[in-house]
Each structure stands twice: as structure tokens, then as C-alpha cells.
C-alpha positions as CSV (number, residue, x, y, z in Angstrom):
1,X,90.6,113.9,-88.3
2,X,91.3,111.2,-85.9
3,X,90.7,112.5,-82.2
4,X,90.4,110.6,-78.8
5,X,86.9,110.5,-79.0
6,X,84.7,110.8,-82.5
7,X,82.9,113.5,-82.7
8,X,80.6,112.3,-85.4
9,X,78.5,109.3,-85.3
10,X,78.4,107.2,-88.3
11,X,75.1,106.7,-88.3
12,X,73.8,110.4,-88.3
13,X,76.5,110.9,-90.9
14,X,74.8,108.8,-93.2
15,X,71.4,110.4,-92.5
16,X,72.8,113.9,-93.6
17,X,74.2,112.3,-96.8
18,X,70.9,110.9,-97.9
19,X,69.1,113.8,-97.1
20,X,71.6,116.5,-98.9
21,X,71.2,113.9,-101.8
22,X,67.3,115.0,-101.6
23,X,68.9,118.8,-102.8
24,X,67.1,120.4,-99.9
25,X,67.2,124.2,-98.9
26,X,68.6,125.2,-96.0
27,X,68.7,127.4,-93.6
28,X,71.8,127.4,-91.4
29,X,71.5,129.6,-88.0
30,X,73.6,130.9,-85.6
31,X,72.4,131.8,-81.6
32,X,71.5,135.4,-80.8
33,X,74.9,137.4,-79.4
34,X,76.9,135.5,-81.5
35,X,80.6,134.7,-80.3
36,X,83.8,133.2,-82.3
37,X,82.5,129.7,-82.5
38,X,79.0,129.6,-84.3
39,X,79.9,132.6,-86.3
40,X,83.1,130.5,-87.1
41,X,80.7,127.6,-87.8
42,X,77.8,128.7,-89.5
43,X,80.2,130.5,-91.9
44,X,82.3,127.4,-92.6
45,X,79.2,125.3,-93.1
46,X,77.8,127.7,-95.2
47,X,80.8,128.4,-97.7
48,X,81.4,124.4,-97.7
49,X,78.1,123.7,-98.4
50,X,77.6,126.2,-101.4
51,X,80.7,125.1,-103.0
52,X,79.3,121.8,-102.8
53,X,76.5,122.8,-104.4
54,X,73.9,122.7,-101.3
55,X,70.8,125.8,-101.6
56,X,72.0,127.0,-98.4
57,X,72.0,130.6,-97.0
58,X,72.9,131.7,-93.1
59,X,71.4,134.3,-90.3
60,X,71.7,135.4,-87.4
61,X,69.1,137.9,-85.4
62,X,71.8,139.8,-83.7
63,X,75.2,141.4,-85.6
64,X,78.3,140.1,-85.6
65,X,80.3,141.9,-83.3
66,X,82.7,144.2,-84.0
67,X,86.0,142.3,-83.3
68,X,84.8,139.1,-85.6
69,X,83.7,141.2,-88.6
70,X,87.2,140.3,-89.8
71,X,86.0,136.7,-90.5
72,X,85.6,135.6,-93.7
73,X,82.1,135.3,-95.5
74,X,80.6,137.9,-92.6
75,X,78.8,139.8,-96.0
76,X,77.1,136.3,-96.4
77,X,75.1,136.6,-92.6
78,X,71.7,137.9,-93.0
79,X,69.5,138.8,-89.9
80,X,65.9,137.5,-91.5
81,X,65.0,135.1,-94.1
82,X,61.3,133.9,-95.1
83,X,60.8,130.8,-93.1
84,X,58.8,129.5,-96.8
85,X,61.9,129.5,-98.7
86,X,63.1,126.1,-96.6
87,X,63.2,122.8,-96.3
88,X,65.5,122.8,-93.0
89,X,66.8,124.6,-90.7
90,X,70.3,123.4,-89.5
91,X,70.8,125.2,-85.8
92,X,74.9,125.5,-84.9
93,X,76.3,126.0,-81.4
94,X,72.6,126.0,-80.1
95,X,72.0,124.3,-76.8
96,X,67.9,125.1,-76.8
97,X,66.6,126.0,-80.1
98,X,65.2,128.9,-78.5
99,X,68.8,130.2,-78.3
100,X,68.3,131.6,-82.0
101,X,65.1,134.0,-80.9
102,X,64.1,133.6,-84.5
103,X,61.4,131.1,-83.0
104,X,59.5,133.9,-81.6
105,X,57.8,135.1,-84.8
106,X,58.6,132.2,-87.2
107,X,57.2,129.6,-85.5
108,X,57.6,127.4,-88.8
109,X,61.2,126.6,-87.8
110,X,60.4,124.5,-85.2
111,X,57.0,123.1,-86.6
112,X,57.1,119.2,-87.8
113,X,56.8,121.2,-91.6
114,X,60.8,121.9,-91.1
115,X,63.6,119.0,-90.9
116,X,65.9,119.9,-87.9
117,X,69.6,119.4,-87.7
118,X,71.7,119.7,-85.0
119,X,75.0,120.5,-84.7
120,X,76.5,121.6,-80.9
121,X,78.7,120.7,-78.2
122,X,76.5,121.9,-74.8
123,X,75.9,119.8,-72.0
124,X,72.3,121.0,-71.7
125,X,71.8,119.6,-75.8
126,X,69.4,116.7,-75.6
127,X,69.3,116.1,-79.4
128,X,66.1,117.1,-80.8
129,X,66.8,116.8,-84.1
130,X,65.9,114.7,-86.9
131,X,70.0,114.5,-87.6
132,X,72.5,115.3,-84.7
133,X,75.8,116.2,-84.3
134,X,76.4,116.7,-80.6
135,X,79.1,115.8,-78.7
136,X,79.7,117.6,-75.3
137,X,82.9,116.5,-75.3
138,X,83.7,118.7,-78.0
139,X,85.9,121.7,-77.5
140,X,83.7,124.0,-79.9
141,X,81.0,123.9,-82.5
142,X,83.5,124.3,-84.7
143,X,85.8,121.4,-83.5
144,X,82.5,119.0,-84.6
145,X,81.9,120.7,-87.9
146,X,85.9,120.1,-89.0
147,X,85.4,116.4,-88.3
148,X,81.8,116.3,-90.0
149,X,83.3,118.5,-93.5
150,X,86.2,116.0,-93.6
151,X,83.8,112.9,-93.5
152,X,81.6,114.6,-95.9
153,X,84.9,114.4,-97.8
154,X,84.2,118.5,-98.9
155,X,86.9,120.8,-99.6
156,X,88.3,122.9,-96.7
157,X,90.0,126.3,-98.1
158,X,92.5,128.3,-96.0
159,X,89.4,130.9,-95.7
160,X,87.3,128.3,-94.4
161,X,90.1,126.9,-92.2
162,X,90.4,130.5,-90.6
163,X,86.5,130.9,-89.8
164,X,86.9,127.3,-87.9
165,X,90.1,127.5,-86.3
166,X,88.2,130.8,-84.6
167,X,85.3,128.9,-83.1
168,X,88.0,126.7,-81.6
169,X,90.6,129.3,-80.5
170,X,87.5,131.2,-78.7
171,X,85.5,128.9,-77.2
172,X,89.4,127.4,-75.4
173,X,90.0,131.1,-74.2
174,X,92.7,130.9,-76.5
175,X,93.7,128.0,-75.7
176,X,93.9,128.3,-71.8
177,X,90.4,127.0,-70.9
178,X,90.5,123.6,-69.5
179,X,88.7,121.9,-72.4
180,X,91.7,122.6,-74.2
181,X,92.8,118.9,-74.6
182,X,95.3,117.3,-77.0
183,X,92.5,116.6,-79.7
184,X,91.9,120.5,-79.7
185,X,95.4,121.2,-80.6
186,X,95.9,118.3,-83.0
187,X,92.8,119.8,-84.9
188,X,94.1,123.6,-84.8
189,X,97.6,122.0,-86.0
190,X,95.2,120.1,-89.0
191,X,93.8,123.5,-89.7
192,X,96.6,125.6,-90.2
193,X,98.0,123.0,-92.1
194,X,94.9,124.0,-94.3
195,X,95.9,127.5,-94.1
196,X,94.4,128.9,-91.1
197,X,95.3,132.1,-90.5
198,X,96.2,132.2,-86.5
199,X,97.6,135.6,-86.5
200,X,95.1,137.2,-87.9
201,X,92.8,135.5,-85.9
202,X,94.8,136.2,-82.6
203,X,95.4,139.4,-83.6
204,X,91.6,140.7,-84.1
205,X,90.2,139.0,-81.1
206,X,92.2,139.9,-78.2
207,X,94.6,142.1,-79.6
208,X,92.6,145.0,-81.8
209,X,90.5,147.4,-80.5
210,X,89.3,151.4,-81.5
211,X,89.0,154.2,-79.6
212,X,85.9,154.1,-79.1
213,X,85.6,150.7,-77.7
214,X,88.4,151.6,-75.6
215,X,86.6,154.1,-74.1
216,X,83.8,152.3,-73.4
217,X,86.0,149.7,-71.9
218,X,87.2,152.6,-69.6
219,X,83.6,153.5,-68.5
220,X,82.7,149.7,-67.8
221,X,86.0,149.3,-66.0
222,X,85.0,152.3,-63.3
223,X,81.7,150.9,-62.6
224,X,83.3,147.4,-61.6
225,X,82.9,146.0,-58.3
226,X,83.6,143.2,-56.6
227,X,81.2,141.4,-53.7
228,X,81.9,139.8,-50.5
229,X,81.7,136.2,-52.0
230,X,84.0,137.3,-54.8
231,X,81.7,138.1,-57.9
232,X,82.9,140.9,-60.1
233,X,79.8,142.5,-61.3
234,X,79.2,145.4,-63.3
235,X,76.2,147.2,-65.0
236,X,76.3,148.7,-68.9
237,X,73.3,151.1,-69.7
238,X,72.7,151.9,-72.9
239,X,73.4,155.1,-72.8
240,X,76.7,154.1,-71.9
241,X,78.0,153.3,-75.5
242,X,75.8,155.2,-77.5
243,X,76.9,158.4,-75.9
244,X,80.5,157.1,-77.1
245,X,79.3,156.0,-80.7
246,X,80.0,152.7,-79.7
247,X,77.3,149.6,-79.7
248,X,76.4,146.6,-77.5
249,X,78.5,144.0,-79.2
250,X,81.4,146.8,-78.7
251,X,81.0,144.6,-74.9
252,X,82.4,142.0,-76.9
253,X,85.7,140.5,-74.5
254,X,85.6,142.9,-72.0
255,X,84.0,140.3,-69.6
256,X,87.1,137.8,-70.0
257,X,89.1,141.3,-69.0
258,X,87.3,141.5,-66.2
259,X,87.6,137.7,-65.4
260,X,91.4,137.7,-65.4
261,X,91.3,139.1,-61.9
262,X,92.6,136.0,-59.3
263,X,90.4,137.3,-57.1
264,X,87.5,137.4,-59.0
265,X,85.7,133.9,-58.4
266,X,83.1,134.6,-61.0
267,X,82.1,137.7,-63.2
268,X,79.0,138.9,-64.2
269,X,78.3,141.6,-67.3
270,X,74.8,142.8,-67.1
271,X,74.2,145.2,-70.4
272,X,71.3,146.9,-71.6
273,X,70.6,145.8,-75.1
274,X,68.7,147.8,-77.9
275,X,65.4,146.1,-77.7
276,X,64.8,147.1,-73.9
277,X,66.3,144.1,-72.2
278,X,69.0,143.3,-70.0
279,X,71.8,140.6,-71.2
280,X,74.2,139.1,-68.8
281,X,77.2,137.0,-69.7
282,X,79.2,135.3,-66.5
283,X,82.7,134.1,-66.4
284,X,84.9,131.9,-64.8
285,X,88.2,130.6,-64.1
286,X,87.9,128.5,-61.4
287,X,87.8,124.6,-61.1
288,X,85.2,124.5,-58.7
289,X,82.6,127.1,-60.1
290,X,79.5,126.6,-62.3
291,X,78.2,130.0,-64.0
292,X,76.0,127.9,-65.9
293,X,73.8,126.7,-62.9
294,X,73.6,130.1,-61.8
295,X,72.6,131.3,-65.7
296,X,69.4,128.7,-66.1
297,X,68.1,130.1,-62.6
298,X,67.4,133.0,-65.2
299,X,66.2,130.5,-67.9
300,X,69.7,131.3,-69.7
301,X,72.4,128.2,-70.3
302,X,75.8,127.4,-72.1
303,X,78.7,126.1,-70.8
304,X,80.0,125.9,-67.0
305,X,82.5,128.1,-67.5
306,X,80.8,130.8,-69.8
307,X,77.2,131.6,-70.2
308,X,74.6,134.0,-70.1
309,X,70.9,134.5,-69.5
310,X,68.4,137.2,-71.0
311,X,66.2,139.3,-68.9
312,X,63.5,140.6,-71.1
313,X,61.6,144.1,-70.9
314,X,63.8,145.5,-67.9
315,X,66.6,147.8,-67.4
316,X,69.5,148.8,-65.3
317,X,69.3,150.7,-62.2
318,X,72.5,151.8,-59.8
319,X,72.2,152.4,-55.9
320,X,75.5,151.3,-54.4
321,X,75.5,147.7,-56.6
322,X,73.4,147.4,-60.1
323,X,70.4,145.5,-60.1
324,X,67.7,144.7,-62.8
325,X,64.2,146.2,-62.5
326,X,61.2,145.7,-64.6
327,X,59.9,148.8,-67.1
């Protein structure tokens, strides 16, 4: 794929090359509260690399949610491994490492024991791998691992197409986010070309939901509020969508709802999560607004326009606004 900028440098492409040549296992992982683009990657990789023959398997510590378990290969995502059964472990769409939480009881993934690859497009990446792949200028995760498949010269099948062009129509806010740049549409052209399948992709993300998250939805919806300064905040306990048979990753799009409001200047979803923590994920439209400042106050990160932050052992707590209190 020929873009305005390469998104893979030639000499890191070589490293990979001599080092899959070694026949390594790998581990490929995906960040905690997955979205479209490293469940789209890590997939993709992870097909591409077993056709070519690579010992490769893929986790995740969190589910997919709901609205991507249409993807392709989801079956293949498993949510522990044995660290032991490694040579590498190849983290996708991670700014920090510590973004997968598997660090915090298999400290062997990030010991010198483990080679590291690196494949992401954040800002905040400051390539700590032994091999890297990061290019901030990138669109998605996915955008990089398209260019790095075709100059690995490895077969990309319309089901493999579909699980990247996801990452990429995702992480543009389907196409309307202002990283979508004419290098973003040339590769989702390139990729249904390959047999992408855009409706189905379209279809499932934005456009499919049950009752029961619809409900949920509802509830979330009625507890919205917006501040003086023009932040839309609202609060999700967990008894919120397990009284409706719904689930945390059920949240799943309702923030970029919520951030469709012109006079929202930035949202903020704060969610109880299963493990007794408090997740937030903040939006933004607007040109002048960095969510992802405001997200590493919290010791979170991602990208200015989308990120998040975890607030561990704590819970929810409504007066007249939410706020975040500790157990």
C-alpha cells in the first residue's frame, strides 16, 4: 500500500523477518476494553500469521463486546494463556504495555526473558520494543498492520480484510473523525477490493442493537447531564445492566451517542465494571479539546479525541452529579 507517509520502517521490517525465520511462539495481545481496532488487529495478525505457519495464539483479559462479536476469528480470543508457552509477546494498539493488565500477575511478559513487539499508532507510544511498528500518524492499528501483512508479502483473505477494515472504520468514527485522511480511504478502497465486507461491518457497529442493550441505553440516557463548562457526564452502576441482563461491554457506543450533542464540548462515561472498579471513557468532537490530557491526570491515555482512564477499587455514588468514591 503506498500512502503519504510509510507506516512501516524498513528497517524494523527486516528485524521481524529474521526473527519469524527463528519459528518463535507468540503471543499476540490486545488492550483491556477492547474496541474495533485491536480486536480488528490482533485477529488479522493472528489468522495471517497461522496461515503463514507462525505458533501464534491471541488474548485479551476483557471480552469482546457484544457489537464486535460479529468479527471474524472472535472463537480464536482467549482471556489467559501460560506466559511459559512463549517466546514473545507482540502487544497491538497498546500505547503503555500496561494497557493489556495481563502484566499484573504475569510479570514474565515484560521481563528481558520475553522479546517485545510493538505494533500501535498513540502519540504517548515511545517504542519500547525490541521491533516496532508505530506511527502516530496512523489512522488505526489496523491501518499499520495492512501495510506491514502486504510487505510481509502474506495473504490477505476477504475475512481478514473485514476484521482490518473495522479497526479503521472505528477508530475514524466511521469515517468522520479528523484523522480520516486520504491515505485512510485509499486503504479501506484496497481492502474491500480484498473483499471487506463494509456493510456488515457498518451494519453491526452502529446500526444493530437488542433489547436489552436498548434498554440499558434508555437508563444511561436519563441519568445524563450536562455541566456548566459543557461536559456531558453520566454514571453506570453495575447494577444498572445486570438488573436488565445486560453487561458492561453492552456500554459499548453509547458514549459516541452521547457525544453527538453540539453542545456537548466533551463527554465523560464513568461505568462500574465487574472487578469493583470504575472505568471512564471521554469523547470529543471538537478541534480545540484534548480528552486525553484530562485521561492521564487519572493515569489513563489514548488518543486526544478518545480515551479513557481506570479508577481501581472504587464505585459510583449519585448526589445531584456522580462522583467516584473509594470502597
Amino acid at each position: 500500500m503506498t500512502t503519504q507517509k510509510e507506516l512501516i520502517e524498513a528497517t524494523e521490517l527486516e528485524k521481524l523477518k529474521k526473527y519469524l525465520s527463528s519459528k518463535p511462539r507468540i503471543i499476540i495481545l490486545a488492550h483491556a476494553g477492547p474496541d474495533g481496532d485491536t480486536v480488528g488487529a490482533t485477529l488479522a495478525l493472528h489468522e495471517t500469521f497461522s496461515n503463514a505457519g507462525v505458533d501464534v495464539k491471541v488474548a485479551c483479559i476483557d471480552p469482546i463486546p457484544t457489537n464486535l462479536q460479529f468479527v471474524p476469528f472472535t472463537d480464536r480470543m482467549q482471556n489467559d494463556f501460560n506466559e511459559d508457552d512463549f517466546d514473545a509477546v507482540f502487544f497491538v494498539d497498546c500505547g503503555a504495555r500496561k494497557m493489556t493488565k495481563f502484566q499484573e500477575y504475569k510479570e514474565r511478559i515484560l521481563s528481558d526473558k520475553m522479546v517485545k513487539l510493538n505494533l500501535d499508532h498513540h502519540p504517548t507510544n515511545d517504542k519500547w520494543g525490541e521491533i516496532n511498528f508505530v506511527a502516530s500518524h496512523a489512522a488505526s492499528s489496523t491501518q499499520i498492520v495492512f501495510e506491514l501483512l502486504q510487505k510481509l508479502e502474506f495473504k490477505i483473505t476477504p475475512k481478514i480484510a473485514t476484521c482490518l477494515l473495522l479497526g479503521i472504520y472505528t477508530d475514524t468514527g466511521s469515517f468522520m473523525h479528523q484523522n480520516t485522511t486520504p491515505s485512510v480511504y485509499k486503504a479501506a478502497a484496497e481492502l474491500m477490493k480484498l473483499g471487506a465486507n463494509f456493510s456488515l461491518i457498518a451494519k453491526n457497529v452502529f446500526r444493530s442493537n437488542d433489547f436489552k442493550v436498548l434498554k440499558l441505553w434508555g437508563k444511561v440516557l436519563q441519568n445524563l447531564y450536562v455541566t456548566s463548562d459543557g461536559a456531558a457526564i453520566v454514571g453506570v452502576n453495575k447494577k444498572d445492566y445486570e438488573s436488565l441482563g445486560a453487561k458492561r461491554e453492552d456500554l459499548a457506543g453509547v458514549i459516541d451517542y452521547i457525544n453527538s450533542m453540539p453542545e456537548a464540548k466533551y463527554s465523560v462515561l464513568l461505568s462500574e465494571d465487574e472487578k469493583g472498579n470504575v472505568k471512564a471513557s471521554l469523547r470529543t468532537r471538537k478541534p480545540d479539546v484534548d480528552v486525553k490530557a484530562l485521561a492521564e491526570k487519572f493515569g489513563g491515555g489514548g488518543h486526544v479525541k478518545a480515551s479513557g482512564f481506570t479508577i481501581k477499587d472504587s464505585r459510583l455514588e449519585k448526589e445531584i452529579k456522580w462522583k467516584i468514591v473509594e470502597k
